[in-house]
C-alpha positions in Angstrom: -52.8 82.5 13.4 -56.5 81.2 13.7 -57.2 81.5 17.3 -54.8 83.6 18.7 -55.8 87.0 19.4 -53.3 88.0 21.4 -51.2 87.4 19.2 -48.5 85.9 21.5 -48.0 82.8 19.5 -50.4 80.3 21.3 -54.0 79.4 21.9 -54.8 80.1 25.2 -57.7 81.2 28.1 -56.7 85.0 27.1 -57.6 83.9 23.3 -61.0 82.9 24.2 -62.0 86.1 26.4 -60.8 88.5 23.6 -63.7 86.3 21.3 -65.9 86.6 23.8 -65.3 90.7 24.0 -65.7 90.8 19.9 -68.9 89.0 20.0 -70.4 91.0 23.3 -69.6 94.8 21.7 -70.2 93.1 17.9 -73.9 92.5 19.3 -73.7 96.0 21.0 -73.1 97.9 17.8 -69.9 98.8 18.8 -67.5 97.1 16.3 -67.4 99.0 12.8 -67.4 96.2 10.0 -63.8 97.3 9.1 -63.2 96.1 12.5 -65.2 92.9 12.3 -63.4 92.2 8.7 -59.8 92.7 10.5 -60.5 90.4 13.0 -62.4 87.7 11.6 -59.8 85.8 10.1 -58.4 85.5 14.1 -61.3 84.9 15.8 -64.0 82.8 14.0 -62.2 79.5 14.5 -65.4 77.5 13.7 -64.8 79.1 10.1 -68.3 80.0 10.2 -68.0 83.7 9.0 -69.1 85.1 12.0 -67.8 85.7 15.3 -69.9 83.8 17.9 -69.8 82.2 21.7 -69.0 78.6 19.7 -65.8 80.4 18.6 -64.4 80.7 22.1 -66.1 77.6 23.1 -63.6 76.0 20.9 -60.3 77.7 21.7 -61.2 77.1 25.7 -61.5 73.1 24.5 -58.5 73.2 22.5 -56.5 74.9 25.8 -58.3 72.2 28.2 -57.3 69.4 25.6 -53.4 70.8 25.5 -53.3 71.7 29.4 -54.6 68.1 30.0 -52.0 66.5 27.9 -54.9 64.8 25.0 -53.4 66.6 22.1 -50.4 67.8 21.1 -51.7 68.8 17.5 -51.5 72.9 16.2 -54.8 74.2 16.7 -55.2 74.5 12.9 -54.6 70.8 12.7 -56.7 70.2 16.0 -59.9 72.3 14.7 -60.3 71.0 11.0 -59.6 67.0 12.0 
């Protein structure tokens, strides 16, 4: 699922810090493009066809919207509205 990294079934803080890890060693060089094609589908949730800091920016907003009670929507649903 889009977003979930972890792949424990939700969109959570630990979701966000595994983006944030892709981007930081993508931008180091140290990601093989096999590597950034097996995870893209997981982690750009902007559907932008890259992994960037907007990616986690959106899964830590989702979490804050959930955790706060505002939605109740699947992030797939939440993300494309």
């Amino acid at each position: 699922m889009c977003g979930d990294l972890d792949g424990d079934g939700r969109i959570a803080i630990g979701d966000a810090s595994i983006i944030l890890s892709l981007y930081a060693q993508q931008a180091a060089g140290m990601l093989s493009e096999e590597d950034i094609i097996k995870k893209l589908p997981f982690a750009d949730t902007d559907s932008s066809g890259a992994v960037e800091m907007n990616d986690a920016v959106l899964v830590l907003t989702y979490y804050a919207q959930i955790c706060a009670g505002i939605t109740e929507e699947s992030f797939e649903n939440w993300r494309t509205a």
